[in-house]
Structure formats: structure tokens, C-alpha cells
C-alpha positions in Angstrom: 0.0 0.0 0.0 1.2 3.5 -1.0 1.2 6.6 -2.7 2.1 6.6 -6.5 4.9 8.1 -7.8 4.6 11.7 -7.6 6.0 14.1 -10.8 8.4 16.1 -9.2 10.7 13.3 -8.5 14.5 14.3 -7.2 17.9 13.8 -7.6 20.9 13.8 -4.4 24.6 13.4 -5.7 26.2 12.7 -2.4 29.9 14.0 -1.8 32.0 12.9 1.2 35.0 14.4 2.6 37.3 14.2 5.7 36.2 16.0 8.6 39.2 18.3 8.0 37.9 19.4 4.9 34.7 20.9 6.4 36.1 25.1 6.2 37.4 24.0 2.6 33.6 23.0 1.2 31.7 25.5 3.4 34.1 28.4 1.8 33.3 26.6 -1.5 29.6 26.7 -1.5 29.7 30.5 0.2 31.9 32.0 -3.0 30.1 30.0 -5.6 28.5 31.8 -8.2 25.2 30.0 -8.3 25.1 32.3 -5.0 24.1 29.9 -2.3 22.2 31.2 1.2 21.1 29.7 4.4 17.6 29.9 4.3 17.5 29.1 8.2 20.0 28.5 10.5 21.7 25.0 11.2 20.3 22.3 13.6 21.0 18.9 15.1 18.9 16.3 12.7 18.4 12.3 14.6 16.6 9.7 12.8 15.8 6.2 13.4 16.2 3.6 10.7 13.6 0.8 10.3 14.0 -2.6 8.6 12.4 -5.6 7.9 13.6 -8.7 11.0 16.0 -9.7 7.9 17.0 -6.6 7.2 15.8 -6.3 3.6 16.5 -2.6 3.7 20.1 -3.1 3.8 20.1 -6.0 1.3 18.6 -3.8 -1.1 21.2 -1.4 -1.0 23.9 -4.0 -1.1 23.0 -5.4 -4.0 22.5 -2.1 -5.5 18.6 -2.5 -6.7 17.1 -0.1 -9.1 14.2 0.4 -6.8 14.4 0.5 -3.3 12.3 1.8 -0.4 13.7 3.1 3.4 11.7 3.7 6.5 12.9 6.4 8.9 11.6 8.2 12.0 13.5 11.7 11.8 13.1 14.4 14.7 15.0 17.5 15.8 16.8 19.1 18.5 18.9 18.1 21.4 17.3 14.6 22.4 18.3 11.6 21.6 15.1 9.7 22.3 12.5 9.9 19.7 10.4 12.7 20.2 7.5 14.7 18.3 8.5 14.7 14.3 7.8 12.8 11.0 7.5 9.4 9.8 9.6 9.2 6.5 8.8 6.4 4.0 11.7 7.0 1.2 11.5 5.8 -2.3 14.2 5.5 -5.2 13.9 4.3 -8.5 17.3 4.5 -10.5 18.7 7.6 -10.1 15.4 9.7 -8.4 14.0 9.5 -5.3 10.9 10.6 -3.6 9.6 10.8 0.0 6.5 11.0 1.8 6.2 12.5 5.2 3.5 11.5 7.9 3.9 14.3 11.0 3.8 12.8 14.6 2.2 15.4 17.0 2.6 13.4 20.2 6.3 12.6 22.1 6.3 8.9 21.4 8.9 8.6 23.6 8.0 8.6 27.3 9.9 7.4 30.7 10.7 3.9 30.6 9.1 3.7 27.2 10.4 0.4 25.2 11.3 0.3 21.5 7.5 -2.0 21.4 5.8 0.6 23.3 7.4 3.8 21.0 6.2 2.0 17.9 2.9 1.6 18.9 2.6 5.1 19.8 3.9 6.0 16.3 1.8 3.6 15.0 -1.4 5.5 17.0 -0.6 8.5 15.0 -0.1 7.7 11.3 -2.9 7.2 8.4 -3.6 3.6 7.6 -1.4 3.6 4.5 1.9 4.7 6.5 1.1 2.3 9.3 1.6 -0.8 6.4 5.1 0.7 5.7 5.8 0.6 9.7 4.3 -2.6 10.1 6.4 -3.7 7.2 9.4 -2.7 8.6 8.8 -2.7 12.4 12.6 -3.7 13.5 14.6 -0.1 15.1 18.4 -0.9 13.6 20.2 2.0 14.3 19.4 6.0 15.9 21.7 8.3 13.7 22.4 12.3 14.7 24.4 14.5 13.0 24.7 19.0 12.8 23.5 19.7 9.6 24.0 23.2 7.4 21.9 24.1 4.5 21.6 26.3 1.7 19.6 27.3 -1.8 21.1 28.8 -5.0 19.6 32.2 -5.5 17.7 31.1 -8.3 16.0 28.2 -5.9 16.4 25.4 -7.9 19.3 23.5 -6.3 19.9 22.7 -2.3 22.7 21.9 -0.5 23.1 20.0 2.7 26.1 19.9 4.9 26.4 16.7 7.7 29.1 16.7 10.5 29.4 15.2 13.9 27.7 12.4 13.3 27.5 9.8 15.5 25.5 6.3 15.6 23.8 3.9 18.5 23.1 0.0 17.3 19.7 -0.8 18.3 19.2 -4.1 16.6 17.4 -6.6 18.9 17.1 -4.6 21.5 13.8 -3.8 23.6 14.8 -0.5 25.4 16.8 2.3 24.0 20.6 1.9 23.5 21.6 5.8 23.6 24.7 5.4 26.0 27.0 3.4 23.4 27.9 4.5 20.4 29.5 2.5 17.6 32.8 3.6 15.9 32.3 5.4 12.6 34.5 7.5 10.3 34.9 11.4 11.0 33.3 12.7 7.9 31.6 15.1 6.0 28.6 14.2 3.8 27.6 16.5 1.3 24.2 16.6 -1.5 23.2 18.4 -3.7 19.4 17.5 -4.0 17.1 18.7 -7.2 14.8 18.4 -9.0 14.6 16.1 -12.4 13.8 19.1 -14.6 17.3 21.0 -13.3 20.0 18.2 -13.7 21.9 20.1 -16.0 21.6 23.6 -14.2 23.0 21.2 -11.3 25.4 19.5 -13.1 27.2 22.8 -14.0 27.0 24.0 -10.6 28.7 21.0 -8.9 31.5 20.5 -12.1 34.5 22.7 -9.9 33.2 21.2 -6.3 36.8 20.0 -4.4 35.2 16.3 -3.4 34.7 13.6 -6.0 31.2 12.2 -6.1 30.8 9.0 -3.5 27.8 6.6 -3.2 26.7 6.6 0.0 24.2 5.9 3.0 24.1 7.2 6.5 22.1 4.2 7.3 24.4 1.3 5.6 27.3 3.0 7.1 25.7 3.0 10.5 24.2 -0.9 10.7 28.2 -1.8 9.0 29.9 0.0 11.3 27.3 -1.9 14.3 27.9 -5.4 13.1 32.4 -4.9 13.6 31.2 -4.3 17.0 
């Protein structure tokens, strides 16, 4: 069950960089001509990953299918339990991707709350057709956070995101919330430039002198790899 494909399908070219190459891009993307801005000011993004109990999620991207689908539970701020924010059911199809975005009101996170009962309280607050695609996918794998910068070219038709300080807590088979160990990941910088199908050329010329060479890569494989040399 799901929504169909919308039109305005996107495009991310992901970038990533050592941490000590951070000033270097930032200085980049400031002085470019396309004339990039911060539309609002920077903030601390988590996001909890969901899979399927044999993790067909990561399989998927493995094995590099042409159409793959992600589940994530992304909120804001300081905390690093789950609290109020949006349901995210992530498409991709080749190269484009699309999203759809289910807001959660309610703190499903409460004192002594287990990964069961934060589900279920998700699960309380979605539409029928986004509860399939939790239901789906009802394992927690891993809670990723990460300070992320962003900014629009001045003619609005390409975005740039900028993620450092990221850090990652395996939750796979757990029932309560592992947020006091963190696994060991790379200090990097991931970079995308996200559009629109329809501006893939305008992009294209705006990315041709960036410093980094294009990378395939996901937050989420990196995470659950880096959790299994645990």
C-alpha cells in the first residue's frame, strides 16, 4: 500500500569528505556563483532507521537495486530519544527519489518507554497507508544524529546539505533504547546536492569545480556496518 509516484521526482549526488575538509567546502559553497544562502539557521537532525527482522532494507542497498524503499523516523533538537516529528517512507527508483512525510504530533517517547511501546505510539498516529510501511518494517536498527547546514542557490532550484558530527547507536534486537554506546564510525563530511529532475543540467554545472569527488553513499548502511564490527 502507497502513494504513487509523484512528478516532481529528485535527484541527491552525495559527496564525502574528511572531517578536516569541512572550512574548505563551506568556503566553496559560500563564494560559488550560483550564490548559495542559508535559508535558516543549522540544527541537530536524529533519525531512526527501520527494517524488515532480515533486514531487507540493507540487502537492497547491497545489492544495488534499481528500486528500493527506506523507513525512517526523523526528529529534531537536542534529544536523543524519539520525540515529536515525521514518519519518513523513502522511495528510489534509479537515479530519483521521492519521499512521503506523515507528521507525529505526540512525544512517542515517554519514561521507561520500550522500542514496542514507541512503535505503537507511532503507530497511533499515522494514516492507515503509512502504518503498512511501519508494520512492514517494524525492526529499530540503528538511531543516527548528525549537525546539519543548509543552503539554496539564488535562483532556488538547487539545495545543498552539509552533515558533520555524526555519531551512531546500534539498536538491533534490542527492547529499550541503546543511547549510551555509540559505535565507531569514520569522521566525515557528507555533502548533496538535492534537485529536481527538470534542473539536472543547471546542477550539473554548478557542482562540475566542487573540491570532493562524487561518493555513493548511505548514513544508514554506514551506520548498521559499522554496528555489526562491533
Amino acid at each position: 500500500m502507497s502513494r504513487p509516484k509523484p512528478d516532481n521526482t529528485r535527484q541527491e549526488i552525495k559527496f564525502v569528505a574528511y572531517e578536516t575538509e569541512h572550512p574548505t567546502i563551506l568556503q566553496w559553497i559560500r563564494t560559488h556563483r550560483a550564490r548559495f544562502i542559508q535559508p535558516y539557521p543549522g540544527r541537530q537532525v536524529n533519525n531512526v532507521y527501520f527494517d524488515t527482522y532480515d533486514f531487507a532494507a540493507c540487502e537492497e542497498n547491497l545489492s544495488g537495486a534499481s528500486a528500493r524503499t527506506k523507513i525512517r523516523y526523523r526528529w529534531y533538537g537536542k534529544s536523543l530519544a524519539p520525540a515529536a516529528g515525521t514518519l519518513e517512507v523513502k522511495r528510489k527508483r534509479n537515479f530519483f527519489g521521492w519521499k512521503f512525510q506523515y507528521q507525529i504530533a505526540e512525544n512517542p517517547t515517554v519514561e521507561g518507554a520500550t522500542w514496542h511501546d514507541i512503535r505503537q505510539s507511532i503507530l497511533r498516529q499515522l494514516p492507515e497507508e503509512a502504518r503498512f510501511w511501519l508494520r512492514l518494517n517494524p525492526c529499530p536498527v540503528i538511531i543516527n544524529r548528525y549537525y546539519r547546514i543548509y543552503f539554496v542557490s539564488s535562483d532556488n532550484t538547487v539545495r545543498v546539505t552539509v552533515d558533520s558530527r555524526q555519531s551512531v547507536f546500534d539498536q538491533r534486537l534490542r527492547s529499550a533504547l541503546n543511547l549510551t554506546r555509540p559505535v565507531h564510525i569514520p569522521r566525515s563530511v557528507i555533502v548533496e546536492f538535492k534537485f529536481d529532475r527538470e534542473h539536472r543540467v543547471h546542477a550539473s554545472d554548478f557542482m562540475q569545480s566542487f573540491p570532493i569527488r562524487v561518493s555513493r553513499h548511505s548514513k544508514y548502511m554506514t551506520g548498521v556496518l559499522a554496528a555489526q564490527k562491533m
